[in-house]
Each structure stands twice: as C-alpha cells, then as structure tokens.
N, CA, C and O of each residue as an XYZ file, in Angstrom:
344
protein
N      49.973   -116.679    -44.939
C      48.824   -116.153    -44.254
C      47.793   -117.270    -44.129
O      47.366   -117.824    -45.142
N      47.417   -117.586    -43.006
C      45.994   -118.523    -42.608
C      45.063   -117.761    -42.149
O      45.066   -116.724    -41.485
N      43.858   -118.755    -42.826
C      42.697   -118.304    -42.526
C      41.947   -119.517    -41.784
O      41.837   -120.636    -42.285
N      41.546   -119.224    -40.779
C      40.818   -120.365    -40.401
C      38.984   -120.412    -39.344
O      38.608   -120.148    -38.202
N      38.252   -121.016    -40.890
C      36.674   -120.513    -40.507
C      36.199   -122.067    -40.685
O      36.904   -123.068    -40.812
N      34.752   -121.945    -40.651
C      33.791   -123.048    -40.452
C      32.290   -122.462    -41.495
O      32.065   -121.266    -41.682
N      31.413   -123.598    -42.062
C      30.857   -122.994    -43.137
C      29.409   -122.558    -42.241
O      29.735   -122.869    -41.095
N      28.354   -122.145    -42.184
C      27.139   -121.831    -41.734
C      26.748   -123.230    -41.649
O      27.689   -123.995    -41.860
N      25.674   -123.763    -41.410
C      25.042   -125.159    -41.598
C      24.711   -124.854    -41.833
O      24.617   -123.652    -41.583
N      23.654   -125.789    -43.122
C      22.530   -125.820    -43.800
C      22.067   -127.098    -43.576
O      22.753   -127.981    -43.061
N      20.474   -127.282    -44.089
C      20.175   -128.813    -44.096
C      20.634   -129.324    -45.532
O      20.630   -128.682    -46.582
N      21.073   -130.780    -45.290
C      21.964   -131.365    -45.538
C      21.158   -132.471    -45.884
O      20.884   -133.214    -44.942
N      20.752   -132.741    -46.885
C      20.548   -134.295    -47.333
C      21.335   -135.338    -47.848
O      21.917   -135.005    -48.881
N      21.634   -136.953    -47.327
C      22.763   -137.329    -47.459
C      22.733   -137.795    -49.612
O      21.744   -137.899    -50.337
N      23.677   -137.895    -49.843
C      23.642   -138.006    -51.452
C      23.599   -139.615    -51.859
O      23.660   -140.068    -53.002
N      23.484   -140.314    -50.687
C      23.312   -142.026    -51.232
C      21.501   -142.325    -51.312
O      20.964   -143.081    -52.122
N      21.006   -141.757    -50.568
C      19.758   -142.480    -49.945
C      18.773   -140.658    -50.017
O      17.550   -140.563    -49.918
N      19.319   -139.981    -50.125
C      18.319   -138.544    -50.187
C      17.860   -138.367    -49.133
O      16.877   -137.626    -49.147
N      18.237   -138.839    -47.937
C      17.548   -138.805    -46.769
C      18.034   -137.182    -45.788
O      19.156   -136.676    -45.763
N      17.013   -136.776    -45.212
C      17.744   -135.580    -44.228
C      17.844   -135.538    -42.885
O      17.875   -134.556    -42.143
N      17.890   -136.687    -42.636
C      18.091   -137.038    -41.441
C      19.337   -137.576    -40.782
O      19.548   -138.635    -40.191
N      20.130   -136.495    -41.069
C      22.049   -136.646    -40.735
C      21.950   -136.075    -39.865
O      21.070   -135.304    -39.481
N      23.501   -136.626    -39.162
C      23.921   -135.827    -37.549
C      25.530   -135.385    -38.123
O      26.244   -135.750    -39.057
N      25.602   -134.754    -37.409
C      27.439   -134.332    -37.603
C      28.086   -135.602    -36.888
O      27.485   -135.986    -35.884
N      29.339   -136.377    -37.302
C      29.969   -137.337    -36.678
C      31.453   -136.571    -36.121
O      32.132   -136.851    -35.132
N      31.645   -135.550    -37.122
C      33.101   -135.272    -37.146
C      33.354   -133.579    -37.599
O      32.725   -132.932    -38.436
N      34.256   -133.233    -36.913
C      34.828   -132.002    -38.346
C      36.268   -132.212    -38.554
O      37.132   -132.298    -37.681
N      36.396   -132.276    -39.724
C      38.063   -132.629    -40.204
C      38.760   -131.090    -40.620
O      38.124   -130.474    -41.475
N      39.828   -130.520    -40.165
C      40.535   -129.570    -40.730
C      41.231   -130.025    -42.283
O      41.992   -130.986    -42.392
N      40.879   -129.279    -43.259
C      41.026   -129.314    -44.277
C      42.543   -127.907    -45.094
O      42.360   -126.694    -45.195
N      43.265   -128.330    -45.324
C      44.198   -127.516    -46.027
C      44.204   -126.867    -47.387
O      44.688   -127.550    -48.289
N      43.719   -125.585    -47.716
C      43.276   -125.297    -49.280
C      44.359   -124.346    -49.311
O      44.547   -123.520    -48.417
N      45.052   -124.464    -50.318
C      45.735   -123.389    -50.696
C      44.987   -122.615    -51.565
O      44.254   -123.143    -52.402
N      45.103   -121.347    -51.444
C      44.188   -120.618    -52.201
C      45.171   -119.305    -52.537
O      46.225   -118.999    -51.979
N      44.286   -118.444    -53.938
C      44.976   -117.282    -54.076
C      44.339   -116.179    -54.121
O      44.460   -115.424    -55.085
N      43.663   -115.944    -53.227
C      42.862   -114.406    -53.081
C      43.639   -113.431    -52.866
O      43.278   -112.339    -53.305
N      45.253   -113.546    -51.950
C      45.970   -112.355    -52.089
C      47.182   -112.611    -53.052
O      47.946   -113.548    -52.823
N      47.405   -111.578    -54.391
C      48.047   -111.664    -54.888
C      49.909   -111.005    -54.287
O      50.216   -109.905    -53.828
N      50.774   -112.229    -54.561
C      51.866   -112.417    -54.452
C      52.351   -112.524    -52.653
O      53.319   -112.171    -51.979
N      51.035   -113.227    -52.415
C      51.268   -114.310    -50.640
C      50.591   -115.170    -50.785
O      49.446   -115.238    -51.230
N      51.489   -116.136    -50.290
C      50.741   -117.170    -49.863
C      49.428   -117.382    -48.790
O      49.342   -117.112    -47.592
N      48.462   -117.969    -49.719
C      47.271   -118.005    -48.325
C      46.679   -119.618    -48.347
O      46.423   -120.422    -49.243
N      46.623   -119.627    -47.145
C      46.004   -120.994    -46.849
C      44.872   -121.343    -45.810
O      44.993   -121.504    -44.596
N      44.007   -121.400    -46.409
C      42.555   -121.808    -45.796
C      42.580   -123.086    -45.293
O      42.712   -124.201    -45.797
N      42.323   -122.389    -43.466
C      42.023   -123.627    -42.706
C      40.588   -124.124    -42.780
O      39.932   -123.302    -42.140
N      39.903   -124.928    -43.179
C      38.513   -125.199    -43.637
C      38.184   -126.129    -42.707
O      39.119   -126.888    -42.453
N      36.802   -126.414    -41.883
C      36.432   -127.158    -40.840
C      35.450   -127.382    -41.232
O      34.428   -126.721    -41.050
N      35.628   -128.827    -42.140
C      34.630   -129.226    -42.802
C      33.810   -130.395    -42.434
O      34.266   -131.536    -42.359
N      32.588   -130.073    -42.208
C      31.440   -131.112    -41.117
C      31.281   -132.509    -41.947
O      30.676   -132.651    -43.009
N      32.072   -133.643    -41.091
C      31.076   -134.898    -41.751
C      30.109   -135.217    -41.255
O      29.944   -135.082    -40.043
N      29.293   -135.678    -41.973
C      27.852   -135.993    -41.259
C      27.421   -137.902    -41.585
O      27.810   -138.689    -42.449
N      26.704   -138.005    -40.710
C      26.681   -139.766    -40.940
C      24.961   -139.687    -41.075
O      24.311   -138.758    -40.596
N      24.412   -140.741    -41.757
C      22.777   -140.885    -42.213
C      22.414   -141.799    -41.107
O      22.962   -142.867    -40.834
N      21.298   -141.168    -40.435
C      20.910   -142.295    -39.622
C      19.925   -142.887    -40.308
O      19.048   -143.207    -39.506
N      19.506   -143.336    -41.941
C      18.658   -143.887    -42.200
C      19.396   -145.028    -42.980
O      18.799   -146.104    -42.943
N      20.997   -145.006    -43.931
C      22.019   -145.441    -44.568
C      22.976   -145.885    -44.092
O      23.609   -146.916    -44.324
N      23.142   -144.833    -43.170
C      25.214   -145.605    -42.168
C      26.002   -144.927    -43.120
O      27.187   -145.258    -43.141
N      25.654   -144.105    -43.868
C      26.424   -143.862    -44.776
C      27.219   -142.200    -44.028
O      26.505   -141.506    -43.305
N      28.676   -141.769    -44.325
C      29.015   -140.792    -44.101
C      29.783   -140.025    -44.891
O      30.508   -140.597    -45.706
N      29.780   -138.355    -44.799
C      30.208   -137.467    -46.032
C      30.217   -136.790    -45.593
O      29.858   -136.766    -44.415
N      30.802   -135.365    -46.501
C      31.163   -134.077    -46.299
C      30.224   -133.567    -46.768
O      29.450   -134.127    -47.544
N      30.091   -131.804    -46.160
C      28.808   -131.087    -46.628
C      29.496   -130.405    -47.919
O      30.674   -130.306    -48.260
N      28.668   -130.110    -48.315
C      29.207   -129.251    -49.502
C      29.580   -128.027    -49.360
O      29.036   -127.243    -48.582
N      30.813   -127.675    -50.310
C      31.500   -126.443    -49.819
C      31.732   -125.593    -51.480
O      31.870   -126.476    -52.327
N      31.787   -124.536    -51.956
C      31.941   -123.514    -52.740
C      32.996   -123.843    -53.135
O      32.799   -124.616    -54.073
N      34.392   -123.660    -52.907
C      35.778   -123.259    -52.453
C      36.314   -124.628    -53.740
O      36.622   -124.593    -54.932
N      36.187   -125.816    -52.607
C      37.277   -127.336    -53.404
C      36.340   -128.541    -53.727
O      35.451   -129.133    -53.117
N      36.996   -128.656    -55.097
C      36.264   -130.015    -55.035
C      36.661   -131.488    -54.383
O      37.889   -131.523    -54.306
N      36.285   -132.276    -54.065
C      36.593   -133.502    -53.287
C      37.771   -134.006    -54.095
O      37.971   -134.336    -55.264
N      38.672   -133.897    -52.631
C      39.624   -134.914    -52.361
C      40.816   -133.936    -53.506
O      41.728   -134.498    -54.113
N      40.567   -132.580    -53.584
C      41.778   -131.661    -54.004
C      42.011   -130.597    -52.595
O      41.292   -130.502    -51.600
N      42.978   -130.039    -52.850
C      43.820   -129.357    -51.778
C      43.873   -127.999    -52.342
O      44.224   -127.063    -51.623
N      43.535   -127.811    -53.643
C      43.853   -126.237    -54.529
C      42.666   -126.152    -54.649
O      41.996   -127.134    -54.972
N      41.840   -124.306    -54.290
C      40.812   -123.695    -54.330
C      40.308   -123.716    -56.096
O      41.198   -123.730    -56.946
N      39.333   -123.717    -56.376
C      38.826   -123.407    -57.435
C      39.586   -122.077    -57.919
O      40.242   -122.066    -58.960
N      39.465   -121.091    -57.183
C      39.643   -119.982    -57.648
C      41.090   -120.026    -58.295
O      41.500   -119.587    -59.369
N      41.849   -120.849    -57.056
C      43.361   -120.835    -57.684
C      43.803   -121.472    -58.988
O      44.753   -121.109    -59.681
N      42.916   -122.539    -59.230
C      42.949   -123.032    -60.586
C      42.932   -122.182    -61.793
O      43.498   -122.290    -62.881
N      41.950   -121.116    -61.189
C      41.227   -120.437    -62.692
C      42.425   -119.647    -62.758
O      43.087   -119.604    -63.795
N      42.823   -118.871    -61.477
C      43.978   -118.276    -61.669
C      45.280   -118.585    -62.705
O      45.770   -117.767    -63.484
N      45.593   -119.614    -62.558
C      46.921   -120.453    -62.921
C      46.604   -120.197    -64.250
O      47.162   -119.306    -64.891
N      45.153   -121.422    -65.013
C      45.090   -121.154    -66.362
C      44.431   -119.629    -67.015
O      43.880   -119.740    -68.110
N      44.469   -118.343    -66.437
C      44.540   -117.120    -66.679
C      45.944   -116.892    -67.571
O      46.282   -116.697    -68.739
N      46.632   -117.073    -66.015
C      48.128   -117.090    -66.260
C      48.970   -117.143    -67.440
O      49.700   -116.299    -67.960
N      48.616   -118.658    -67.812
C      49.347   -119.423    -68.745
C      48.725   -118.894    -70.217
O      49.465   -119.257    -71.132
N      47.947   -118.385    -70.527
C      46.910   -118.412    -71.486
C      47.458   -116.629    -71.992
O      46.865   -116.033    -72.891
C-alpha cells in the first residue's frame, strides 16, 4: 500500500546560518517504509522540500515528524520492531 503526500510549509530557518530567508530549490521523493497498518506493507511516498539560503548557499531538507535523516524506516516502525522483540 502507498501513500503519497507533501508536508504543509512552514517558515523554515536554514540550520547553518539561522537565517529565514530560504527558497525551495527542489522536492525529492523520499521512500519510508512504515507500519501503521498492521500485517501490510505500507510505504510512504514523502515529497520532501529542499530549500537553499539565500544568505549561506547552503541547502537542506525541512523538517519532518516521520524519519530521521538519511534513514528509510519511519520512527514509528522502529518503536514497533523493539515492542516486538522485548
């Protein structure tokens, strides 16, 4: 099962320089496997905004609830697993 959404915007200050004066450069589709339905597979299509600093040059992702950077498994599914095992 896919799901595939985009997050609200918020303002966005970049995390090198604190500045809030970002533009969107990009949105990258992101792959989360996640487990909100028990015994299917679900996978969150995530359209996650990079934004570039026009005060730094610097560019990043907004922040999202769900994954932490540069993982592919939802938080939630984590907690799940070590439920599991425990």
């Amino acid at each position: 099962m896919y799901h595939d959404f985009t997050l609200k915007r918020r303002e966005t200050s970049c995390p090198n320089c604190g500045s809030y004066s970002c533009n969107i450069k990009e949105y990258k589709v992101r792959k989360i496997k996640h487990s909100a339905y028990n015994q299917r597979n679900c996978v969150l299509l995530y359209h996650a905004r990079r934004f570039v600093c026009k005060d730094c040059g610097r560019t990043f992702y907004e922040p999202n609830p769900f994954v932490a950077t540069e993982h592919s498994i939802s938080k939630l599914t984590i907690i799940n697993v070590l439920n599991e095992i425990i």
